[in-house]
C-alpha positions, -999 to +999 in steps of 0.1 A: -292-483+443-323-468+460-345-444+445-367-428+470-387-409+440-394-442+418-410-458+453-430-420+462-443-420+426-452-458+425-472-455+460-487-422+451-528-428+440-538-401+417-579-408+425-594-403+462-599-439+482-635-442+482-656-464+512-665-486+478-626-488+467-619-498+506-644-524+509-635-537+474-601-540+491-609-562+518-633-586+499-606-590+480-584-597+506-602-621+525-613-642+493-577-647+485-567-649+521-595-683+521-584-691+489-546-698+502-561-714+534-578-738+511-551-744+494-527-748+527-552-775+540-547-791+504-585-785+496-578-770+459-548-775+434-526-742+427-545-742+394-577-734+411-561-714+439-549-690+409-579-689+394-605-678+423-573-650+427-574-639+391-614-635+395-609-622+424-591-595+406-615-591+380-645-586+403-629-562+433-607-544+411-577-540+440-551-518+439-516-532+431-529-569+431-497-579+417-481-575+452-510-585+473-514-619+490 
């Protein structure tokens, strides 16, 4: 069953989006967004694909990485 109040709490961001947060966002969007073009072109293993994406994460800080990219 759908709950429209479990989704409205779990997209709701309790600090202001700063420019920082925003650009943090889309570097780490485009490294992983490489990353899985690399990857695609069978330039790097899935081991090293998930590691430039985990320190990725680690550096940029994104919000809800677990359902990005």
């Amino acid at each position: 069953m759908f709950n429209e109040s479990r989704v409205s709490e779990a997209a709701y961001v309790s600090e202001p989006i700063t420019h920082e947060r925003l650009q943090g966002e889309f570097e780490y969007l485009s490294v992983v967004r490489f990353a899985k073009k690399l990857y695609a072109d069978g330039r790097i293993s899935i081991d090293e694909f998930n590691r430039i994406k985990r320190k990725a994460c680690e550096k940029f800080n994104p919000l809800y990485p677990e359902i990005r990219a």
